[in-house]
VOPAGU-2260 file (C-alpha; in pm, 1 decimal, decimal comma):
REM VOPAGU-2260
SITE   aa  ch    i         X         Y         Z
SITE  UNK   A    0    9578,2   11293,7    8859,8
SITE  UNK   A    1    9750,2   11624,7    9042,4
SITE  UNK   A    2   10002,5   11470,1    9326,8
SITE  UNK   A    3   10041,5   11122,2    9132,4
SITE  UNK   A    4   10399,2   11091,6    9273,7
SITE  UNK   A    5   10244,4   11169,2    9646,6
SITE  UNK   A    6   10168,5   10865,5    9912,7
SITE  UNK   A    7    9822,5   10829,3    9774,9
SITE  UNK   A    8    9898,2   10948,0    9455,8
SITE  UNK   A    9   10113,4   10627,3    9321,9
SITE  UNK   A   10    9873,8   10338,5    9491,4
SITE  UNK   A   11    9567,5   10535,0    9301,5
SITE  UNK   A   12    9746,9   10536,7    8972,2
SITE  UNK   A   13    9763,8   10170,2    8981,9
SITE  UNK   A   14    9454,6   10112,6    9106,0
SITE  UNK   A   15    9253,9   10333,9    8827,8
SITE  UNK   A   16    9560,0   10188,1    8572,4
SITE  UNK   A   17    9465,5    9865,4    8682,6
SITE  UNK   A   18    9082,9    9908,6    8653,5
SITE  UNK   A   19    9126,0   10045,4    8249,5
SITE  UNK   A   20    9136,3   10374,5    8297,5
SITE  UNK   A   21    9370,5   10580,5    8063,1
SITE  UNK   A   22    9560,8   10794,8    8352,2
SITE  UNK   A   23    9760,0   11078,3    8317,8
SITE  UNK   A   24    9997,1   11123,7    8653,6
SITE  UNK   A   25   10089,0   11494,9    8711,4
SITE  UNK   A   26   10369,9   11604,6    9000,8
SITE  UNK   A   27   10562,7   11880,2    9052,1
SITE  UNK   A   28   10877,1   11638,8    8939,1
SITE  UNK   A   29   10680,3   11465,3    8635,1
SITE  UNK   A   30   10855,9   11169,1    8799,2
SITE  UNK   A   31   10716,7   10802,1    8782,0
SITE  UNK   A   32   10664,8   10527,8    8998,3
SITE  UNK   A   33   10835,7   10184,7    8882,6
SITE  UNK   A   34   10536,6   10017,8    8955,7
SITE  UNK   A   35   10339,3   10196,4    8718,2
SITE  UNK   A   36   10187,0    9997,0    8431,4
SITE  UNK   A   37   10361,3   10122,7    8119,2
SITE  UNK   A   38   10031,7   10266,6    7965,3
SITE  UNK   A   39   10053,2   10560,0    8222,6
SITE  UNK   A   40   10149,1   10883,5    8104,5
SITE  UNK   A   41   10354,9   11164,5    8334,2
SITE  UNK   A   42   10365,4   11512,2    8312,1
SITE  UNK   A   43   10531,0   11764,5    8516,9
SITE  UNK   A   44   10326,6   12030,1    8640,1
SITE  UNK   A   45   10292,5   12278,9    8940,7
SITE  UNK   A   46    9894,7   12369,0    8970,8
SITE  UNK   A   47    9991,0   12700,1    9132,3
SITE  UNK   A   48   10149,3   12847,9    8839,1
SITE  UNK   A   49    9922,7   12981,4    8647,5
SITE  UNK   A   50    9760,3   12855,4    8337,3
SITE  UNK   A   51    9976,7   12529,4    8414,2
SITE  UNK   A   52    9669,7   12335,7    8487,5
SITE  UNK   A   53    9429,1   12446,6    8238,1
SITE  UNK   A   54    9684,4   12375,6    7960,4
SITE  UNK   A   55    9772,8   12046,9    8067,5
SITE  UNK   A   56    9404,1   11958,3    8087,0
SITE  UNK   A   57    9344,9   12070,5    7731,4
SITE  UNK   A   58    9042,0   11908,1    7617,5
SITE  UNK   A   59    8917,0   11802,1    7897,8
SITE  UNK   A   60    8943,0   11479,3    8103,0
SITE  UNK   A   61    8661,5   11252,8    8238,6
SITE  UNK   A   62    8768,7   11213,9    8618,8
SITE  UNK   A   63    9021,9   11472,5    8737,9
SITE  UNK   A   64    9134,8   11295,4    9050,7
SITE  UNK   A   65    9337,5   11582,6    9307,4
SITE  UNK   A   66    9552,1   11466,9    9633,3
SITE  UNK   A   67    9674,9   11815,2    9666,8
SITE  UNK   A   68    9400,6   12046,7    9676,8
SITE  UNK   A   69    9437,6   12230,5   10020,8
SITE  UNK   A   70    9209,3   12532,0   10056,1
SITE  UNK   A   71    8945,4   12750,0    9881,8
SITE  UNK   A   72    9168,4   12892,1    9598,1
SITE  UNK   A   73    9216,7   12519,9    9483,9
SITE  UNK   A   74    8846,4   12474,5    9484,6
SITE  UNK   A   75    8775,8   12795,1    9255,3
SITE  UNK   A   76    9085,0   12645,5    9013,0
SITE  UNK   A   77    8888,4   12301,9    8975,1
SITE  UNK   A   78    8505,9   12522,8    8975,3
SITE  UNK   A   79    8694,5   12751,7    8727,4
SITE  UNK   A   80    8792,2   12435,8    8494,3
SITE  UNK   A   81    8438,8   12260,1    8497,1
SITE  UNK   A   82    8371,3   12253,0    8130,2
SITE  UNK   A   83    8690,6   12000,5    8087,8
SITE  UNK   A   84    8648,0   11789,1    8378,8
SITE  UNK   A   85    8425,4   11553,5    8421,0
SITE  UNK   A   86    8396,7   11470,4    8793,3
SITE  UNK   A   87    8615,2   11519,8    9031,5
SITE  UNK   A   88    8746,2   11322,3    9316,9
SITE  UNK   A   89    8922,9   11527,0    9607,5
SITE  UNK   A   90    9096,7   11425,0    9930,0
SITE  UNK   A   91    9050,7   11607,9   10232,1
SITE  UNK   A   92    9074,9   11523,7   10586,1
SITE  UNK   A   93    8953,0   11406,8   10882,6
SITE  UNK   A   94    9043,7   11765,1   11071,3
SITE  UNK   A   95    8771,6   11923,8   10991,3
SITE  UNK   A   96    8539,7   11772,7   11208,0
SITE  UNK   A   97    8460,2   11916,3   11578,4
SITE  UNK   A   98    8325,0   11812,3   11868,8
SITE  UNK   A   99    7977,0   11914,2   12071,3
SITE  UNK   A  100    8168,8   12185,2   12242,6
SITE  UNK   A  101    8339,9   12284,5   11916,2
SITE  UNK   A  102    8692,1   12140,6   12021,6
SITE  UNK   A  103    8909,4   11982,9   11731,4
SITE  UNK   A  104    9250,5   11861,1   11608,0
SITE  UNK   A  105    9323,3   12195,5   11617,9
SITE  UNK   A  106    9270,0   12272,3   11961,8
SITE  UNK   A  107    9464,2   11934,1   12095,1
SITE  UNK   A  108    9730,5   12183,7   12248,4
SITE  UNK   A  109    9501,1   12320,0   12484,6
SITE  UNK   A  110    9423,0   12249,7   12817,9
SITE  UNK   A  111    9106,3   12027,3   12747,3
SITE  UNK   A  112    9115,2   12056,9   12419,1
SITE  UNK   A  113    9149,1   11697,9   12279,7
SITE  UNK   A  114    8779,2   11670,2   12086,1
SITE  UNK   A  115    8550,5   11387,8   12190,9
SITE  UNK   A  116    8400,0   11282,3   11892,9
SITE  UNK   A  117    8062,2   10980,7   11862,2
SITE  UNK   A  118    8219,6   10639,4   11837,5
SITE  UNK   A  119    8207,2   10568,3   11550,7
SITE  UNK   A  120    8195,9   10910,3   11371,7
SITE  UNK   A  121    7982,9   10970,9   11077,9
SITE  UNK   A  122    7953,4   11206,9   10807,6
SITE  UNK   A  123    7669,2   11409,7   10919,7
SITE  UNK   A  124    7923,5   11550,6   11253,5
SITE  UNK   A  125    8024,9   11931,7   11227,1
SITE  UNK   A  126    8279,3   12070,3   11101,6
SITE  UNK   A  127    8489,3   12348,4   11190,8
SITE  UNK   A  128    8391,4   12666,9   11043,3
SITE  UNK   A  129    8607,3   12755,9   10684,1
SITE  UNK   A  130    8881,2   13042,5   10678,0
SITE  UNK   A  131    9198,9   13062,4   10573,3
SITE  UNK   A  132    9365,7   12967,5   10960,0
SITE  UNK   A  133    9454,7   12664,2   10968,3
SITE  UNK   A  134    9467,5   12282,6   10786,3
SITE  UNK   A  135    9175,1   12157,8   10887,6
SITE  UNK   A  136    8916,7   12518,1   10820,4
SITE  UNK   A  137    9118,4   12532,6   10474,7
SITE  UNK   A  138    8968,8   12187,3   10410,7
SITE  UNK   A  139    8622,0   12294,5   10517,0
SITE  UNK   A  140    8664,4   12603,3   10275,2
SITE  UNK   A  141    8796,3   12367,7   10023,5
SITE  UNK   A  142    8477,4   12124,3   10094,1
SITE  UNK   A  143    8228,2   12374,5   10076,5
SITE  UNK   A  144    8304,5   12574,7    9765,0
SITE  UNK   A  145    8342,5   12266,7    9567,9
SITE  UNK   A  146    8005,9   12092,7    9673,5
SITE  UNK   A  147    7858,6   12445,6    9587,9
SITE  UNK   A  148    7944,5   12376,3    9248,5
SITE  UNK   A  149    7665,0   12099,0    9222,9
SITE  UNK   A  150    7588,0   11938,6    8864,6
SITE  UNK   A  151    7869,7   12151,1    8712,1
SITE  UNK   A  152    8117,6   11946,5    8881,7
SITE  UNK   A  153    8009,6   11635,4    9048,1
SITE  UNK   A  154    8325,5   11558,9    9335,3
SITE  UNK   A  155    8404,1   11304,2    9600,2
SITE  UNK   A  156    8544,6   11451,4    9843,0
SITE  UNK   A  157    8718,4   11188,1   10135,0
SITE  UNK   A  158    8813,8   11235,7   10455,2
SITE  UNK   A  159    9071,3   11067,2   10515,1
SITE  UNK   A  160    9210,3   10919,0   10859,2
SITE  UNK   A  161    9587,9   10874,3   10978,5
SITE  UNK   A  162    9773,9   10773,5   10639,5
SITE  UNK   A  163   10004,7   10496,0   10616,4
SITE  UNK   A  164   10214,2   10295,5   10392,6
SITE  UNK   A  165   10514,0   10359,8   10216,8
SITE  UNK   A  166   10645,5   10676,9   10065,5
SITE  UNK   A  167   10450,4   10888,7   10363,7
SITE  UNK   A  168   10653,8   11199,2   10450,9
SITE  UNK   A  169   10490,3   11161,3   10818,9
SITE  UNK   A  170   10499,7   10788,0   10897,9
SITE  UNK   A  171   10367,1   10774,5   11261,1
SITE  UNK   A  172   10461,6   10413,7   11227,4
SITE  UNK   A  173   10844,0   10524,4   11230,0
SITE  UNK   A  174   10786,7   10629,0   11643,5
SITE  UNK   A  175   10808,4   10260,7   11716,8
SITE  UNK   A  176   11021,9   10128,6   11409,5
SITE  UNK   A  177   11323,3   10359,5   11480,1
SITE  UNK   A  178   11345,6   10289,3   11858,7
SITE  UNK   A  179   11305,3    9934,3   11816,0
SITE  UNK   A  180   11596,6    9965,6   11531,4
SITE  UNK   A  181   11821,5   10162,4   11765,6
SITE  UNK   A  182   11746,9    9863,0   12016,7
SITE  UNK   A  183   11525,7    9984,9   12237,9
SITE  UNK   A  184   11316,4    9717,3   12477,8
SITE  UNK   A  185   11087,8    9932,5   12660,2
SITE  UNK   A  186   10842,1   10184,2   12558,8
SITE  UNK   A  187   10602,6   10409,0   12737,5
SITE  UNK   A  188   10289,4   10497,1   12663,4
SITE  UNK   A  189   10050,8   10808,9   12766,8
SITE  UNK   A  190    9636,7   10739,5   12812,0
SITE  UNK   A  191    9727,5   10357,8   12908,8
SITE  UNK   A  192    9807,3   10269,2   12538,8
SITE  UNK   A  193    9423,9   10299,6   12473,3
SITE  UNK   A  194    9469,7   10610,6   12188,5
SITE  UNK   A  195    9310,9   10494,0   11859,5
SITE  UNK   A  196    9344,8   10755,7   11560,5
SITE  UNK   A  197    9196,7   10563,9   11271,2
SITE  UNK   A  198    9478,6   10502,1   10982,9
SITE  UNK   A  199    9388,8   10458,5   10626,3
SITE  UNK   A  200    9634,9   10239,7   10413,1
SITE  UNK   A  201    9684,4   10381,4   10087,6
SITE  UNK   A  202    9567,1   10105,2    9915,5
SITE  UNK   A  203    9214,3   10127,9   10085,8
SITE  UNK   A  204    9230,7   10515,2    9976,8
SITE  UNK   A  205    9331,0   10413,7    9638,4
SITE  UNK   A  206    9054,5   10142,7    9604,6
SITE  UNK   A  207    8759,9   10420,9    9725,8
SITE  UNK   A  208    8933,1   10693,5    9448,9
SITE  UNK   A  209    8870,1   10389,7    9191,1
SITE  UNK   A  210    8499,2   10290,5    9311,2
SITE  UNK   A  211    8430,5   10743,6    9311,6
SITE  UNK   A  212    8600,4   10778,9    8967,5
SITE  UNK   A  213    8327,7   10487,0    8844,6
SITE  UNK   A  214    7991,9   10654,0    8999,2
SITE  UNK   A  215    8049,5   11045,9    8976,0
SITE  UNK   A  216    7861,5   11232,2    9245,7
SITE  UNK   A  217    7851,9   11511,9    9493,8
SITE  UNK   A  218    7941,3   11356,9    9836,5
SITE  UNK   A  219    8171,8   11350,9   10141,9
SITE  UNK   A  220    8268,6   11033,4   10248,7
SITE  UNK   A  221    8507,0   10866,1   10534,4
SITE  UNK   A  222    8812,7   10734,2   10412,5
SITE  UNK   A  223    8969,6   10459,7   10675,1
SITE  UNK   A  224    9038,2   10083,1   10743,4
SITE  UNK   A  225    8853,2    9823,0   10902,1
SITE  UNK   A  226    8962,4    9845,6   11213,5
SITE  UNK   A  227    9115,0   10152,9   11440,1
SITE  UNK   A  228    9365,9    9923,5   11663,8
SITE  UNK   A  229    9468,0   10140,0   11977,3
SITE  UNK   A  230    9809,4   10262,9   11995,2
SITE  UNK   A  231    9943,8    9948,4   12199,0
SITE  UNK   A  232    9808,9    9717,1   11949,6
SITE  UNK   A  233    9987,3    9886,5   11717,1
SITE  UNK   A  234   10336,3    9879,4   11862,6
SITE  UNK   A  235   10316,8    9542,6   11956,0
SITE  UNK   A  236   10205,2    9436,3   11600,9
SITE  UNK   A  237   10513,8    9608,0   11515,8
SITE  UNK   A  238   10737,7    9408,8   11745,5
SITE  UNK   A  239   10573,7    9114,8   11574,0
SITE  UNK   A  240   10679,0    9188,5   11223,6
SITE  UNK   A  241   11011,6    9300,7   11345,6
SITE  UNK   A  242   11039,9    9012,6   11560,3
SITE  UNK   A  243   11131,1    9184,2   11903,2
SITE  UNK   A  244   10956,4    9171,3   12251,7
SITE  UNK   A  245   10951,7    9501,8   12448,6
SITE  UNK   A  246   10826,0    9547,6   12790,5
SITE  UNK   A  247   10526,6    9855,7   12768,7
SITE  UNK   A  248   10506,5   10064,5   13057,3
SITE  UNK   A  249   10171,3   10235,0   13070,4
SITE  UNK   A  250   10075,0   10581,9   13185,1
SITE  UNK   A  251    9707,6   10671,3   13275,6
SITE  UNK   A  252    9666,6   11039,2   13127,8
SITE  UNK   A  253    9919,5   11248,9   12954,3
SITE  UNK   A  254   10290,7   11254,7   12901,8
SITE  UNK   A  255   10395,3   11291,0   13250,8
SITE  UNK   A  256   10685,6   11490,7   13147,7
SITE  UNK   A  257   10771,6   11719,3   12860,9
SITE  UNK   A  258   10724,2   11453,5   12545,6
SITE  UNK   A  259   10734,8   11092,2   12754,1
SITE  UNK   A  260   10476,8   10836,2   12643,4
SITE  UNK   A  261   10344,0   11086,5   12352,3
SITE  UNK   A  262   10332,9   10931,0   12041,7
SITE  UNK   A  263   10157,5   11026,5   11637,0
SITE  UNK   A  264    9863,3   10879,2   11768,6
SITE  UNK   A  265    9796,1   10962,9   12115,6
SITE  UNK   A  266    9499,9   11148,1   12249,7
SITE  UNK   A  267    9242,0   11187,0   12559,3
SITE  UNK   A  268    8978,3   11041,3   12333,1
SITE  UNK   A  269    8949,0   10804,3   12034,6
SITE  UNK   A  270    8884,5   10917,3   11699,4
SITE  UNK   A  271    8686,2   10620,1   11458,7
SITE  UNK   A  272    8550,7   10682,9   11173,3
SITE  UNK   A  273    8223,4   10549,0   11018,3
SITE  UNK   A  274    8276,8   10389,9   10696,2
SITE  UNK   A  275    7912,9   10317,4   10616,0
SITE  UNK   A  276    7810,9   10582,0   10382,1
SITE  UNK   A  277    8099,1   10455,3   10158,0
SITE  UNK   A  278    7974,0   10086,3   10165,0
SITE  UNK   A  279    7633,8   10185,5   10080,2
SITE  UNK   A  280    7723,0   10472,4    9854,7
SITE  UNK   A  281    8012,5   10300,6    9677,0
SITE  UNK   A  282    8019,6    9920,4    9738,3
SITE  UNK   A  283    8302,9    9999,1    9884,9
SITE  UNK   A  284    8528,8    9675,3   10089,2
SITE  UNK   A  285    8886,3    9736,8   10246,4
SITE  UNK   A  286    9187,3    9607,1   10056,4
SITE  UNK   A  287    9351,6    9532,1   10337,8
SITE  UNK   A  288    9360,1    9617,4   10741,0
SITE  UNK   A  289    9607,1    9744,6   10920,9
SITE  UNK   A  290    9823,1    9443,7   11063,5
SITE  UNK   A  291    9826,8    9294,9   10722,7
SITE  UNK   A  292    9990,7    9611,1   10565,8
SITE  UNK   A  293   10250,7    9671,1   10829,5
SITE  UNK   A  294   10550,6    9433,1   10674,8
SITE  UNK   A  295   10571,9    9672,3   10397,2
SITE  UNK   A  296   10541,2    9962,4   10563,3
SITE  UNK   A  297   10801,1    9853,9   10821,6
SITE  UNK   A  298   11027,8    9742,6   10569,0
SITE  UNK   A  299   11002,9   10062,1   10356,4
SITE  UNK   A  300   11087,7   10295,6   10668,2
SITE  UNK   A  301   11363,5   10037,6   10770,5
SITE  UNK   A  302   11530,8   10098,4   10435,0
SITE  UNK   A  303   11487,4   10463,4   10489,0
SITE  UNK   A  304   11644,7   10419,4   10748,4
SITE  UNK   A  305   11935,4   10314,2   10690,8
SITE  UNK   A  306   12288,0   10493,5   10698,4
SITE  UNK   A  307   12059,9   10811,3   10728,7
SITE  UNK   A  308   11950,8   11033,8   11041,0
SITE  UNK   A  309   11550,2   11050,5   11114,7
SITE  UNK   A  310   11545,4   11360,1   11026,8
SITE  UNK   A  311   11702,9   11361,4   10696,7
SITE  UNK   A  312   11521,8   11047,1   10620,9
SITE  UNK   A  313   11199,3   11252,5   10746,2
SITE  UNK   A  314   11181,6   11627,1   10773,6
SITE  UNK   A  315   10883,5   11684,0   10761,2
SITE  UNK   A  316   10804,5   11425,8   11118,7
SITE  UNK   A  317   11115,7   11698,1   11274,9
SITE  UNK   A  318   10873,9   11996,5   11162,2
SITE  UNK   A  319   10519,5   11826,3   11271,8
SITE  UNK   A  320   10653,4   11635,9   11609,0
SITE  UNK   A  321   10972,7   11833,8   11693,8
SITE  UNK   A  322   11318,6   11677,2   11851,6
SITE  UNK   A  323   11092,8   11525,7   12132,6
SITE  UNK   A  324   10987,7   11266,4   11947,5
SITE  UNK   A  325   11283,0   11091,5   12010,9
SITE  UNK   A  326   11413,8   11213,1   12392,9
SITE  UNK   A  327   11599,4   10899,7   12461,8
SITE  UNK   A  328   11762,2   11118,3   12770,7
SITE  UNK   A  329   11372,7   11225,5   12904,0
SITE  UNK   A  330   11268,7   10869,7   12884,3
SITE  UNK   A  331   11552,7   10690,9   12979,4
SITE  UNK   A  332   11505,6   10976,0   13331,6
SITE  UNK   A  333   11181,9   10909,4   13376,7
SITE  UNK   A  334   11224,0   10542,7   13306,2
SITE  UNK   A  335   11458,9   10546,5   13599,5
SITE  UNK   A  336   11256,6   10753,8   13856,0
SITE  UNK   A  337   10962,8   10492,5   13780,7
SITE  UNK   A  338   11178,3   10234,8   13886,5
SITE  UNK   A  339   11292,4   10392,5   14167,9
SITE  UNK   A  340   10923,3   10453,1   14291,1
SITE  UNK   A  341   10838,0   10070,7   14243,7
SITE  UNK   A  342   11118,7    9960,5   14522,4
């Protein structure tokens, strides 16, 4: 497995561990996860350098399962190596689909631009067209030049929703756990609270990566939970677990000013994905749902947390959300002004 150490990475290990399957777990770090079974082997290895990959495949493996295969390079590297592997299973993301009028995550910053996808989304949508630009076209590229491959290398490829759990570098989750840690009691919320961005728990991701690595094929599937709860369900499942009540003050529409009521999730439109195709295709049945995950993923960022600055703890939520993620000063402004306006 390339990225074992990864979010995904160390719930898949124990999942294909767990299921009998003799894994090898390959990071950049050759580190190991203390929930490992002891049977799993680690290896330290950086796919981009070359002939690192090829040599620590030596033989040849039967599933070669990759969390950190970005772009079309990546898919020639795995197309390159198909006389020692297998099948493949590969994640890639939900970003690469658009809407009728060719909007997509990536065009979220324009005016407009939030994509208005079928309820719930299947498979079968369009994509964005492949290139080297940005995320989500990388993933098409990726997509595409690995399905080309056909017989020679059967791969899953899963599209995965909004990630959560522990060990994420980009826990949208830690939007509501921080303020509610630094004592905050009200919250605001753009588009009435109504965003949904489906999340995938890594333990659902994990358990479809065990049910592909059993029935190699050439497919795309969803990757997501039950349920897509909308962003106010999700903060007040939050409060639950943490065990604090916070008054919500709902916005119809955008952030009315600079970052205010913008959270991970939020957008004009929901985004669901259809989890069909892996039911039929892969017997596949959630692990858990969302709500019944959260404890652990609460507790995790908590400990994070603690003694530490947000953006130590997370640097990579400073590069993808910015400073405005947590404008006390804007909200506590606006907060007042919408008081003001109610006398």
């Amino acid at each position: 497995m390339l990225g074992a150490t990864g979010q995904i990475g160390r719930a898949a290990v124990r999942a294909l561990a767990a299921d009998g399957w003799e894994v090898t777990a390959a990071s950049r770090g050759g580190g190991r996860d203390e929930a490992w079974d002891a049977g799993v082997r680690t290896v330290a290895l950086d796919r981009d350098e070359e002939g690192a990959l090829e040599k620590a495949l030596g033989d040849g493996c039967d599933v070669l399962v990759d969390m950190v295969a970005f772009d079309g390079a990546h898919a020639r590297q795995l197309t390159g190596l198909a006389d020692r592997i297998g099948s493949a299973v590969v994640i890639s993301s939900g970003a690469v689909y658009e809407d009728e009028r060719g909007r997509s995550f990536d065009t979220q910053a324009e005016p407009d631009g939030f994509p208005r996808y079928p309820v719930p989304l299947p498979e079968s949508q369009a994509t964005v067209a492949p290139g080297d630009a940005t995320y989500g076209t990388r993933k098409v590229l990726l997509e595409r030049e690995l399905l080309a491959a056909g017989e020679a290398l059967p791969v899953t490829l899963l599209r995965a929703g909004a990630v959560h759990g522990p060990y994420c570098r980009t826990p949208r989750e830690l939007y509501v756990v921080k303020r509610l840690l630094d004592g905050r009691r009200r919250r605001v919320l753009a588009y009435g609270g109504e965003s949904r961005f489906h999340p995938v728990h890594v333990s659902n991701a994990a358990e479809l990566i065990r049910l592909a690595a059993g029935k190699p094929g050439s497919r795309v599937l969803n990757a997501a939970d039950p349920e897509a709860p909308t962003v106010a369900e999700i903060a007040s499942a939050i409060d639950a677990v943490l065990g604090r009540e916070t008054e919500t003050v709902l916005i119809d529409g955008p952030a009315p000013e600079g970052h205010v009521g913008e959270t991970p999730w939020s957008g004009a439109h929901p985004v669901v994905y259809d989890m069909t195709a892996a039911g039929e295709q892969l017997g596949y049945r959630p692990v858990t749902g969302y709500v019944e995950s959260l404890p652990e993923t609460v507790e995790w960022l908590a400990g994070e947390l603690a003694g530490r600055d947000w953006r130590e703890a997370f640097p990579k939520m400073l590069t993808s959300y910015g400073e405005g993620l947590f404008d006390y000063a804007a909200e506590d402004a606006w907060l007042a002004a919408y008081d003001r306006g109610r006398r």
